[in-house]
Backbone as CSV, one residue per row, in Angstrom:
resi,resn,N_x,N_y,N_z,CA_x,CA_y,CA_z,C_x,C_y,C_z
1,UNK,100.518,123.199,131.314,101.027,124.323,130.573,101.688,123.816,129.291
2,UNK,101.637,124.373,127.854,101.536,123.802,126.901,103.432,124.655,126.533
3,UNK,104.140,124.263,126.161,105.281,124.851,125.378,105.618,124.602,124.504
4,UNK,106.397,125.297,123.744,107.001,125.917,121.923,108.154,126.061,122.250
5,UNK,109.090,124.793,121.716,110.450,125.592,121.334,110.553,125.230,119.422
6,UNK,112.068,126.385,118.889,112.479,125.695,117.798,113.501,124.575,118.508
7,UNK,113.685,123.975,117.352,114.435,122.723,117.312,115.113,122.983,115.987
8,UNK,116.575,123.096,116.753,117.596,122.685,115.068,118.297,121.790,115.565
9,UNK,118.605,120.913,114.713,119.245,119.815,115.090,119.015,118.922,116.056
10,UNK,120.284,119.181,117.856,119.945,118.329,118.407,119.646,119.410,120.082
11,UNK,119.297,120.817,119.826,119.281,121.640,120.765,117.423,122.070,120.480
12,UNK,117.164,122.695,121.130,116.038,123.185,121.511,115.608,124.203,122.443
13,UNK,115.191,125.143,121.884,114.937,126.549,122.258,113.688,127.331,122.759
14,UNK,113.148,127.713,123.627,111.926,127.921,124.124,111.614,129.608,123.115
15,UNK,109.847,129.432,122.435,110.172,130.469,122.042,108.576,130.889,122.491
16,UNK,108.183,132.176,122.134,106.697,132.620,122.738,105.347,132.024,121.880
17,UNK,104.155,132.225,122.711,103.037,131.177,122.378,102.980,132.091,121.129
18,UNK,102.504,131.592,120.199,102.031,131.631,118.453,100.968,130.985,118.868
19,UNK,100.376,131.081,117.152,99.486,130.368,116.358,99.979,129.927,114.916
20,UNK,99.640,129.050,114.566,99.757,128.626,113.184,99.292,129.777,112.049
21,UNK,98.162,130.271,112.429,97.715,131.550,111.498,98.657,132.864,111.828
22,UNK,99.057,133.062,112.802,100.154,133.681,113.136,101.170,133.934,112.193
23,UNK,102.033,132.602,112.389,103.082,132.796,111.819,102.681,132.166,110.389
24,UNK,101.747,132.362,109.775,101.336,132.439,108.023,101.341,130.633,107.908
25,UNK,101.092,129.673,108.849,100.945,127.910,108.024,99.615,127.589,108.102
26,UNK,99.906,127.014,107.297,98.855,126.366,106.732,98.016,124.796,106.596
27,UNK,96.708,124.896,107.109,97.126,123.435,107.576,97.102,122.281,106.430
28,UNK,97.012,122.037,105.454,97.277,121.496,104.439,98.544,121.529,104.079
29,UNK,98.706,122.413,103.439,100.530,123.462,102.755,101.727,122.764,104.359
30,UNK,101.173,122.920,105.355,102.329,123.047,105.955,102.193,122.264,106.940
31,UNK,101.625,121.939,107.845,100.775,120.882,109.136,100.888,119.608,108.713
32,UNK,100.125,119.267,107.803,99.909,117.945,107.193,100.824,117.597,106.614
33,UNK,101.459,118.242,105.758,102.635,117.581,104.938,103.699,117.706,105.894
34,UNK,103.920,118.406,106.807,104.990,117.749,107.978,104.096,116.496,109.019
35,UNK,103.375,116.505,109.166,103.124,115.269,110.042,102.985,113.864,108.805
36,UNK,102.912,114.390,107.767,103.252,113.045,106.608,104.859,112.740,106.509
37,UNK,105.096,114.055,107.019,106.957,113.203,106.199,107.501,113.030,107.618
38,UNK,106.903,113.297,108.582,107.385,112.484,110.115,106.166,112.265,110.821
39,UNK,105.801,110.599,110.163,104.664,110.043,111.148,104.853,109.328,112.477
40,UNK,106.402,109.656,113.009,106.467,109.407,114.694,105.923,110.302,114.972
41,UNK,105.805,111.522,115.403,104.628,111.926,115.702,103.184,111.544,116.294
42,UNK,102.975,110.746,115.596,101.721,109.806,115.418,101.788,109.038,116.654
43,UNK,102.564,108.339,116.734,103.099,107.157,117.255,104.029,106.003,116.527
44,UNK,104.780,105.159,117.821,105.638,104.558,117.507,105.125,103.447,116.236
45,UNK,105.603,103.621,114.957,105.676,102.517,113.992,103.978,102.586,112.923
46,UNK,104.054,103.851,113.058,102.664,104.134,112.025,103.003,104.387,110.794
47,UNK,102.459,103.699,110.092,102.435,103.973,108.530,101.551,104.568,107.862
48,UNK,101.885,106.025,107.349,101.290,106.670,106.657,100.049,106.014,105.609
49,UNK,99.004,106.051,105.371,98.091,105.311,104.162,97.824,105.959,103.068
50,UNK,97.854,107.216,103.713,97.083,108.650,102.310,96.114,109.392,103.319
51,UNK,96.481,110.305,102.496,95.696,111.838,103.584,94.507,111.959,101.987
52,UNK,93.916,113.359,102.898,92.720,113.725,102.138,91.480,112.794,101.582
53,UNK,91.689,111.444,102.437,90.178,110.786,101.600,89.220,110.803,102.570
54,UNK,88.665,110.892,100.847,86.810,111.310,101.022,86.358,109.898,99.947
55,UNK,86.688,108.914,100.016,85.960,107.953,99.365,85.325,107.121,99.791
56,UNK,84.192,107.709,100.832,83.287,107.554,101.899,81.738,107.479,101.312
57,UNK,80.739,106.983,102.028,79.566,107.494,101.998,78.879,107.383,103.176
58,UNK,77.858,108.279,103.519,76.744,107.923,104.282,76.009,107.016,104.811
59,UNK,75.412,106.634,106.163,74.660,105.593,105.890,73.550,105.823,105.288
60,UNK,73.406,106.737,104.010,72.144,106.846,103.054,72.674,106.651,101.881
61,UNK,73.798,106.535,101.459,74.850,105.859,100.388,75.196,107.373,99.605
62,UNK,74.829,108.512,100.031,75.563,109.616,99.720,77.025,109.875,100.488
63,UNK,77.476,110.166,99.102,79.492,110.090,99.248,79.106,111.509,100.311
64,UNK,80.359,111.157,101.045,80.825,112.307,101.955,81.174,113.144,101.541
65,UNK,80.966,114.770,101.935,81.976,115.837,101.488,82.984,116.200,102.121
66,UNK,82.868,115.457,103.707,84.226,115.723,104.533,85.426,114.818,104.514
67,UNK,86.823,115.584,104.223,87.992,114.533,104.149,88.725,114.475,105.421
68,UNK,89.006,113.174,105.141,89.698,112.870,106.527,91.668,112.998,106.130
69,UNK,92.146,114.068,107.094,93.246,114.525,106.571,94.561,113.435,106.731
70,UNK,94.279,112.745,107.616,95.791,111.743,107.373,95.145,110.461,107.856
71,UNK,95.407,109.564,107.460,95.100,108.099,107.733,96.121,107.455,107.526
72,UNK,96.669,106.798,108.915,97.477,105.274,109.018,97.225,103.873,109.325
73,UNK,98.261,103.205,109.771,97.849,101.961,110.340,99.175,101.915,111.221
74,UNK,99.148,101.281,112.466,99.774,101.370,113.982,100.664,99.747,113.891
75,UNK,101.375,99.285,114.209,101.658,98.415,114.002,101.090,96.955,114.333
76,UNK,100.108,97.344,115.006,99.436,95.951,115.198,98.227,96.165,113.932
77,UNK,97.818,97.085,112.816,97.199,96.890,112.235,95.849,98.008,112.693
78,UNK,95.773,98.453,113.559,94.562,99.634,114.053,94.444,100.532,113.159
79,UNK,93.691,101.620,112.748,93.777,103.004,111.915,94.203,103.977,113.215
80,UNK,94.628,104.499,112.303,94.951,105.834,113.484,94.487,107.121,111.855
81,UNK,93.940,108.151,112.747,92.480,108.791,112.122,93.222,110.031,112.678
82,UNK,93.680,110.946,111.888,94.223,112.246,112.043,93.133,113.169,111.549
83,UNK,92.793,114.496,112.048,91.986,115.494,111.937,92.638,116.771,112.286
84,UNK,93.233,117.192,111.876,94.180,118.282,111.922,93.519,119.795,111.952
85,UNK,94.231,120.534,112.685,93.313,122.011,112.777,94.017,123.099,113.505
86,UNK,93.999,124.195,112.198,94.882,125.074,112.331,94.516,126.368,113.844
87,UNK,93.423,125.959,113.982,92.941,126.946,114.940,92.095,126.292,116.064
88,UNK,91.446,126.875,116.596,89.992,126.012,117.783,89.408,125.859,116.967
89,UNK,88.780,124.095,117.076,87.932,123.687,116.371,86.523,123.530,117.003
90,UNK,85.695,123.327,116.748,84.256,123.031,117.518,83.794,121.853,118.227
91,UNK,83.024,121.774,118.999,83.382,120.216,119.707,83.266,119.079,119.209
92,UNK,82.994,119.134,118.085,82.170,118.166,117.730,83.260,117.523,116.658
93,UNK,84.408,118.093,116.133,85.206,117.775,115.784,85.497,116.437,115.371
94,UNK,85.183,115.757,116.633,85.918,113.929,116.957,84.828,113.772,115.628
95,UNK,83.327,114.329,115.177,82.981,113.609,114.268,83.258,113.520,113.012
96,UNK,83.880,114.298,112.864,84.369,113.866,111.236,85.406,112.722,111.355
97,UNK,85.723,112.093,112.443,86.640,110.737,112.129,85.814,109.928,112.239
């Protein structure tokens, strides 16, 4: 069972299931730029790299049109490959990382 509270400070409050489209965020505007300015989240000791790249290509050497929304590195040096999504995504999802 999945739960939602707010959080101010150092208390925490149970509140009813939402959606992100719901309550008007956005996943760019508002999703992403909070999981950029707190990448614990992520996991312990990830460093942000840059979100939004697309300076990719194909294995036919055509550049990609899909961006990959947050990209780090973990402290032993791994990527960690964020794909963010404001709603149900389709299964296939895992492929755009």
């Amino acid at each position: 069972m999945d739960h939602l509270f707010t959080v101010d400070g150092g208390s925490a409050a149970p509140v009813s299931a939402t959606t992100l489209a719901a309550e008007g965020l956005f996943e760019r505007q508002h999703l992403q730029e909070w999981v950029i300015a707190h990448p614990q989240v992520l996991g312990e000791s990830v460093l942000v790299i840059t979100s939004e790249f697309d300076r990719w290509a194909d294995t036919d050497g055509v550049p990609e049109r899909d961006r990959l929304d947050v990209l780090g590195l973990d402290a032993t040096g791994r990527l960690v490959v964020v794909e963010l999504k404001r709603g149900t995504a389709d299964r296939d999802v895992h492929l755009q990382a």
